[in-house]
N, C-alpha and C positions, 0 to 999 in steps of 0.2 A: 259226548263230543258235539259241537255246534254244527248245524250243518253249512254246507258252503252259502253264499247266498245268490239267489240266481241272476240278480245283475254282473255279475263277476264276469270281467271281460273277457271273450272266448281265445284260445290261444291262435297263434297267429299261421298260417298253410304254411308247412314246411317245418315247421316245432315240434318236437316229442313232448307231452307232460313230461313233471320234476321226475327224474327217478327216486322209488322206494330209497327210503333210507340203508340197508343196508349197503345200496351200488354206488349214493354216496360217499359213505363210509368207505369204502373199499377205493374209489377216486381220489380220496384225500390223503387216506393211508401212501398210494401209488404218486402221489405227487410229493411227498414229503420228502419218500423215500428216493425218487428219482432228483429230486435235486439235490438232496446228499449224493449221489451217484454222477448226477453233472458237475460238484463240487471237487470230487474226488480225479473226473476229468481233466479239470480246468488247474490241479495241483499236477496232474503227469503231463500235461503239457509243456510247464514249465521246468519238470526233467527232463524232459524229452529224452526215455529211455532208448536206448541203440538196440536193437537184435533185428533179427530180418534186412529190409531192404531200403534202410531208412539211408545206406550210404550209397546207395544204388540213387534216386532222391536229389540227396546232396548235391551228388557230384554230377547232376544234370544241372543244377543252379550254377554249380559253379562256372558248368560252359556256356550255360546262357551271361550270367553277370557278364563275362570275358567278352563273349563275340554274339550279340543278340541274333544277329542274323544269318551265322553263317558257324555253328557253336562245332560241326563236329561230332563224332562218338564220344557218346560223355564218358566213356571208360579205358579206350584202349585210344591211342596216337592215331587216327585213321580220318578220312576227308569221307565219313559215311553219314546217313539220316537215321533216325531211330524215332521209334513210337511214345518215347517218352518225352516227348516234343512236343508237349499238345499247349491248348490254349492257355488252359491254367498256368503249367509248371513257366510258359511264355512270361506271361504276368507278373507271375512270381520272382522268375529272374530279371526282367526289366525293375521290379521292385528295388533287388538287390544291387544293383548296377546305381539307380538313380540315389539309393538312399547311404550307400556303402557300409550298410550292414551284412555280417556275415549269413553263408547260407544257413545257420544252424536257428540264427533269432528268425529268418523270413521264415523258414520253417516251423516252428512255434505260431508267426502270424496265421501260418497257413493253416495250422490245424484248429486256431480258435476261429476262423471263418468255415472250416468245415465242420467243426460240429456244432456251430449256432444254425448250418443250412443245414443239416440231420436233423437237428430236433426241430426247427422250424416245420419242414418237407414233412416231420412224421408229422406234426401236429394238425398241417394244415390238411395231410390225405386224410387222417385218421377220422377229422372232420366231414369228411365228404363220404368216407362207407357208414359212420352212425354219428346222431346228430347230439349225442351226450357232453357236456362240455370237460365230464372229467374223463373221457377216455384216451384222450391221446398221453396222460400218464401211463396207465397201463400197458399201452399200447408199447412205448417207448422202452419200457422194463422187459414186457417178453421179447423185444427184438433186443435185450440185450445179455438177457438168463435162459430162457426158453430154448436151451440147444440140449447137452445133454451130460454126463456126469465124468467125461472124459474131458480133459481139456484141448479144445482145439485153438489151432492162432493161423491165420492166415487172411492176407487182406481182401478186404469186399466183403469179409464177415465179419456181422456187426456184434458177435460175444464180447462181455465189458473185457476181458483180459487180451486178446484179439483186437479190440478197437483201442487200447489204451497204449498198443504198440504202432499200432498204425492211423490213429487219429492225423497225422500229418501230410500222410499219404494221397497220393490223388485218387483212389478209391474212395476211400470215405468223402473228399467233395463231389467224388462224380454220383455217389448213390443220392447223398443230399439234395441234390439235382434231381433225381431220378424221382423220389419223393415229391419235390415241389413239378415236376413234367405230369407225373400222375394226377394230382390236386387239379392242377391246371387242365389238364385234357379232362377228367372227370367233367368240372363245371363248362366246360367249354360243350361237350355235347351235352349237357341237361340246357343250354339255355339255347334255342332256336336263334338268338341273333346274334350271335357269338360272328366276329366279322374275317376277314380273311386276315387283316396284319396278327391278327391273335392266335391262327393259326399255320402263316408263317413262320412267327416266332416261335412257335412250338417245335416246328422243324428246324429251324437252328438252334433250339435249345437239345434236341433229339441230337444233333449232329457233333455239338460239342460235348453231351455226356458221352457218344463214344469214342472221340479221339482224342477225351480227359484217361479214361481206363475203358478200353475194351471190354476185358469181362465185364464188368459194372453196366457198360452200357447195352449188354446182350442182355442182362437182366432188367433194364431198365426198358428195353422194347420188349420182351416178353410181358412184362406190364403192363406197356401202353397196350400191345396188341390184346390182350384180354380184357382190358377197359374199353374199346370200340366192341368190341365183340359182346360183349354185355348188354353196351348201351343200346344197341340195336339200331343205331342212326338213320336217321331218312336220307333219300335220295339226295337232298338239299347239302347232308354234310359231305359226301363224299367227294364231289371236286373242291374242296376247301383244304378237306386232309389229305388231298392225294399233292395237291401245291406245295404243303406245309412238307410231304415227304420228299418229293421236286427238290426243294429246296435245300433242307438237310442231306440229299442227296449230291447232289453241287457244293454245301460245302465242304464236304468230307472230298470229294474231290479235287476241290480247289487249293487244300490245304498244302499248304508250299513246305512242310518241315519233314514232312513222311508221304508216303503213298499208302494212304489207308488199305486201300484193298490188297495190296500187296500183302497184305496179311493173313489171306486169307491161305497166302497158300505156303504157309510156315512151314519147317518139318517137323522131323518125330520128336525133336530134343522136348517141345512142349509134351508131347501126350505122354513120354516118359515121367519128366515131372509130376503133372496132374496124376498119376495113377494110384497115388498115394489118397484122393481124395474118394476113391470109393472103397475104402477100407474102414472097420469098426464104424459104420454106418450108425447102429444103434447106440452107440455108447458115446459120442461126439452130437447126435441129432435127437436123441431119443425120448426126450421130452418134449419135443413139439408135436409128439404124437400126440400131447390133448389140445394143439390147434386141430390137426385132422379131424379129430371128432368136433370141434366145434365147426369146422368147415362143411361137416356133413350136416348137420341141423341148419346153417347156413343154408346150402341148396335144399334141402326138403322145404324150407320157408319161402325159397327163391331161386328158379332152377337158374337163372340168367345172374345170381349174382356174380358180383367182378372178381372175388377173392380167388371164389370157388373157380373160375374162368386161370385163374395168376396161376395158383396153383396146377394145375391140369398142364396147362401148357407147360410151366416149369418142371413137371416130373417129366412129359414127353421128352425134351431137349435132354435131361442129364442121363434118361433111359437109353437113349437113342445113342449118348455117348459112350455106356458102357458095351452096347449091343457092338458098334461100330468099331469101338477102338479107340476113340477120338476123345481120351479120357479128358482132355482141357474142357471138353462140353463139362464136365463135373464142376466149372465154374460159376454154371447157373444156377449151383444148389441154391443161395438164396433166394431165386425165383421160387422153387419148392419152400423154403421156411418159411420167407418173410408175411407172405401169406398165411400161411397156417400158424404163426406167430401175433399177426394181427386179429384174426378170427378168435383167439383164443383168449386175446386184450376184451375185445369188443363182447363176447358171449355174456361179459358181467352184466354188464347191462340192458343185454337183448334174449336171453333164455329164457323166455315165458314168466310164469308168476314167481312173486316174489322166492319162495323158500329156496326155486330153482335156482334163482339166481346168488340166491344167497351158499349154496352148495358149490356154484361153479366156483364165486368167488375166494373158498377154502380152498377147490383141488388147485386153481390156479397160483395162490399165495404157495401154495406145499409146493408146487412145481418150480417156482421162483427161487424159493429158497434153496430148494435144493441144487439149483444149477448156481444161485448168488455164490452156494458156499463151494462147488467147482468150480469158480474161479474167484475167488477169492486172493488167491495170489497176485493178483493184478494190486492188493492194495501194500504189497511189496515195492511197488515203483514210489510211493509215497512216505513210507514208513519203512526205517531200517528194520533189514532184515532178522537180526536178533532181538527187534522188537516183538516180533509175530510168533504164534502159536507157533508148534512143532508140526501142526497140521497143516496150519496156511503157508508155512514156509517152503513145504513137501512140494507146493507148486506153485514155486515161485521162480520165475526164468529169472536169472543172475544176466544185466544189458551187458553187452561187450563191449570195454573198455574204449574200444576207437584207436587211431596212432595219433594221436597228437603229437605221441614223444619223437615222433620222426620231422617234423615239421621245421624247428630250428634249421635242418641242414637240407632237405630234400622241399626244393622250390618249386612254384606251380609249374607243371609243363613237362617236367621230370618223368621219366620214364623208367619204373620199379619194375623189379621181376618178382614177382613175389607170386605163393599158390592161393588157393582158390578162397580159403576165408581172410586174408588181408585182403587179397585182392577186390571181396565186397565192401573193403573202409577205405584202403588208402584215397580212390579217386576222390572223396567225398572233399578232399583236403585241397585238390588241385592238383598231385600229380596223376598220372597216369600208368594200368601196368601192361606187363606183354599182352595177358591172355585175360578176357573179362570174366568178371566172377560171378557173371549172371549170364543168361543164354541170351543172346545178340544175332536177332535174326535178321539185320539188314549186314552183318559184318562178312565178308566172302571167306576170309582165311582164319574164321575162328577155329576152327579144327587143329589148323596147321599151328596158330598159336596155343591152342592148349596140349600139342602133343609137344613143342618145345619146350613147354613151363616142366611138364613131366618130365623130361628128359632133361632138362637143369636140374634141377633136385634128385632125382635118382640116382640111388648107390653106383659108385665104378664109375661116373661118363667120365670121359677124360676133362680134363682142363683145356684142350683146347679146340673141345666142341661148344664147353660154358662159351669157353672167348666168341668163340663164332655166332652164339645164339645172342650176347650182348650187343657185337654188331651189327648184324641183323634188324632188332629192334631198336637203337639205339638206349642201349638200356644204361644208367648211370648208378643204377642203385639196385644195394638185392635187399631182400628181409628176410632173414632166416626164421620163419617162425618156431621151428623144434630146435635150435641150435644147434644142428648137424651139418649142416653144410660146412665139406671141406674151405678149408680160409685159402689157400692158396689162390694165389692172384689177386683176390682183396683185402681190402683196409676194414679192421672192424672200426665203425664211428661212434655205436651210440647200444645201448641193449636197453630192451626195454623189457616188460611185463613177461613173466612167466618163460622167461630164457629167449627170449627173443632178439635178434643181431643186425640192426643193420650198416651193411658194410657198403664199401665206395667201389665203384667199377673202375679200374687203369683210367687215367687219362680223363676223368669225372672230375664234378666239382667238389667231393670231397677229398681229392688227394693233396697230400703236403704242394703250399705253394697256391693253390686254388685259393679262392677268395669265396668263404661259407657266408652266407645272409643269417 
C-alpha cells in the first residue's frame, strides 16, 4: 500500500478523519434502508389511517376553519377553551378556512411538514453529538425500531407503527421542533458570540413546542435542560438564556386560546389514563437496553456528555411519576429512550477500534431488525391486508372506519348522542356530541355529561328520561352503535357498518316534513 504523502492537507479543527470502512458500510446500508422507510411514510400519509385520536384532531380544524377566533369546544356544544388550541393546529385551521379544503387533505399537509421537521431536527441534532456524516441514518432507524418486541402505539412515540398512526398529529411536529430547539441550543452554547435575538427565539421556539403538545414539550425541555448542563456555559451565557426563558415565559402566558398553566392543575382522569404506561416495561422498551450500554461507554469517555445528561434526567421525571402517582409523568418516557436510542445510532461510529465498531454495528443491525419485524404491521396501512404474511397481519391494527355514512343527513353543528367511540369520530365531521370522547379538562360538566350518555343507553331508563336528556343538550340525533337501543320515539334514518342506527330526535331535522341537506 502506497503511503500517504506528507504534503496532504491537514484536516480542518472540528472534523473527524473518514470513518473505517466498515462504519461506512453500515451508514449506507442505514440510509437506504431509512428512505425506503420514509417512502413507506409518505404512502400512509396519503391514507391517512384513522385509529386513535386522529378524530379528536379533526374536529379541532373543523372549529377553527368555522370561527378562527372564537372556535369553542372542538367536541361537545360548549363556549369553553381547550389545550388543542395551539399555534400550529391555529395555522392549520386558518389554512383550511382560506383554502376551503377539507380538514382531512390539511391533515395529510400537516403530517408531511411534520415529518420532513423530524427527520430534518434528527439529522441536524444527530450532527451536533458526533461529527460522522452518515450517522443521522442510523440515528433516525433506532428512534424508530429500537423500542422493543411488543407492540406499542401512542403518540409522542416515535415507533414506525406508532408514528405511522400519528404522523399527523401535533406530537410528531412539536418533537420535530424539539429536535431542531436541541440543534439550535447545542450550537448556540459552543459558539461564544451567539447574540441575544438567537436566544430569544430559542425561547419562543421553547414556548410554542409546548403549547403545540405538552407532553412533547416536557420532553423537549428535559433536553434542553441537559444540553446547558453539559455544556457547562460561562457566566456570559446565562443572562441571554435566562431572557430567551423570560420570554417563552410570557408567551405561554400571553396565549389568548387556553391558559397554559392551568394545566398544571388537571385532575385524576389523566394519571388514570397514563397508568397504562408503566406496564410490560420490558417487552414495549426492551431493546433500547443496547442504547444504555452504549450510553455508559458514552460517560466513561465523557462524564458531561449531553445524551448521558437527557437520559438521567429523563429516568428521574418518569421515576418520580411512578413513586408519586402522577402516572401522566410516564410521558416523558421518550426523554429516557430517545437518548439511549441515539447513543446506540452513534456508538457505530464512535466505539473505539475498528473490530469494535464493526461488532456494535452487527448487535445494533439484530436489534433493528428485530423490532423492524415488531412492527411490521404498520406496513398494513399500505398494503392490503391479505396481501401480508400471517405473521405481519397478527399485528396489524384494522383503521376505524370513521361516519362518513352519517354525514348526508346530520349537518355541522348538530348535536349527536352517541357513546364513547363514535363519539371519538363524529366531531371530526362537524357535528357535535353530548359527552366528549376524550377527557376535556377545561369542560366543567363533563362528568355530568357522561353520566347522562350512560344513562341514555342503558337497559330499562325510561323514555321519558331519553326525552329529557335530548332537551337538555339539544340533541337532534342519536347513533346506536350496538343496535340496541329501544326505537321508541325515534326515526330510524340511515344504518350504517356493523349494525349501526342512526335515528332522528322528535322535532329534528330528520323528521318527515324537515328539509335533509
Amino acid at each position: 500500500m502506497a503511503a500517504r504523502s506528507s504534503t496532504a492537507a491537514p484536516a480542518r479543527p472540528g472534523t473527524r478523519p473518514a470513518a473505517p470502512r466498515p462504519s461506512a458500510v453500515a451508514g449506507a446500508v442505514a440510509g437506504l434502508v431509512a428512505g425506503l422507510v420514509l417512502v413507506l411514510l409518505l404512502v400512509v400519509i396519503v391514507r391517512l389511517p384513522w385509529a386513535g385520536d386522529l378524530g379528536m384532531h379533526a374536529a379541532t380544524l373543523q372549529r377553527l376553519r368555522h370561527d378562527l377566533l372564537d372556535p369553542g369546544d372542538p367536541l361537545v356544544d360548549a363556549d369553553t377553551p381547550s389545550p388543542y388550541y395551539s399555534p400550529w393546529t391555529v395555522l392549520l385551521g386558518a389554512v383550511a378556512r382560506v383554502s376551503g379544503l377539507s380538514v382531512f387533505v390539511v391533515l395529510r399537509l400537516a403530517a408531511v411538514v411534520s415529518l420532513g421537521l423530524l427527520v430534518t431536527g434528527v439529522w441536524r441534532y444527530t450532527r451536533t453529538l458526533g461529527g460522522h456524516r452518515a450517522a443521522p441514518a442510523p440515528a433516525l432507524l433506532s428512534l424508530l425500531f429500537l423500542w422493543g418486541t411488543a407492540r406499542f402505539l401512542w403518540s409522542g412515540f416515535l415507533g414506525l407503527h406508532s408514528l405511522a398512526l400519528t404522523v399527523s398529529y401535533p406530537s410528531t411536529f412539536t418533537l420535530g421542533l424539539a429536535f431542531h430547539l436541541w440543534a439550535w441550543l447545542t450550537g448556540a452554547l459552543r459558539r461564544p458570540d451567539a447574540g441575544r435575538w438567537q436566544w430569544l427565539g430559542m425561547g419562543a421556539l421553547w414556548a410554542v413546542i409546548l403549547l403545540c403538545h405538552q407532553f412533547s414539550g416536557v420532553v423537549a425541555s428535559v433536553g434542553a435542560v441537559a444540553t446547558v448542563l453539559a455544556a457547562r456555559p460561562s457566566r456570559a451565557v446565562w443572562p441571554r438564556l435566562c431572557a430567551g426563558l423570560l420570554l417563552g415565559t410570557a408567551v405561554l402566558w400571553a396565549w389568548p386560546y387556553y391558559d397554559f398553566f392551568a394545566l398544571l392543575g388537571a385532575g385524576n382522569d389523566l394519571e388514570i389514563v397514563h397508568r397504562v404506561l408503566y406496564e410490560d416495561l420490558f417487552a414495549r422498551f426492551g431493546l433500547a437496553l443496547l442504547g444504555v450500554a452504549a450510553l455508559a461507554a458514552r460517560w466513561w469517555r465523557d462524564r458531561w456528555d449531553p445524551l448521558v445528561a437527557f437520559f438521567a434526567l429523563g429516568l428521574l421525571v418518569v421515576v418520580a411519576g411512578w413513586l408519586t402517582g402522577h402516572y401522566s409523568w410516564g410521558r416523558a418516557l421518550p426523554a429516557v429512550l430517545v437518548p439511549a436510542q441515539l447513543a446506540a445510532a452513534l456508538e457505530v461510529f464512535e466505539a473505539g477500534r475498528r473490530g469494535l465498531r464493526a461488532a456494535w454495528a452487527v448487535a445494533l443491525a439484530g436489534a433493528l431488525a428485530v423490532g423492524a419485524w415488531t412492527q411490521a404491521g404498520a406496513v398494513g396501512y399500505v398494503v392490503p391486508r391479505e396481501a401480508l404474511p400471517a405473521a405481519v397481519a397478527a399485528e396489524y391494527r384494522q383503521p376505524w372506519t370513521g361516519y362518513y355514512w352519517i354525514t348526508p343527513w346530520v349537518r355541522y353543528g348538530d348535536v349527536v348522542m352517541a357513546e364513547k367511540h363514535p363519539a371519538r369520530q363524529i366531531p371530526a365531521y362537524g357535528p357535535y356530541t353530548v359527552a366528549p370522547g376524550y377527557p376535556d379538562v377545561f369542560l366543567p360538566d363533563e362528568r355530568r355529561r357522561l353520566a347522562a350518555t350512560r344513562e341514555y343507553f342503558a337497559k330499562g331508563t325510561p323514555g321519558s328520561v331519553r326525552r329529557a336528556v335530548e332537551r337538555r343538550y339539544g340533541v337532534r340525533w342519536v347513533v346506536d352503535e350496538r343496535g340496541a337501543l329501544p326505537a321508541a320515539g325515534l326515526r330510524p334514518v340511515a344504518r350504517g357498518p356493523h349494525g349501526q342506527v342512526l335515528y332522528a330526535v322528535p322535532g329534528g331535522p330528520g323528521e318527515p316534513g324537515s328539509r335533509v341537506p
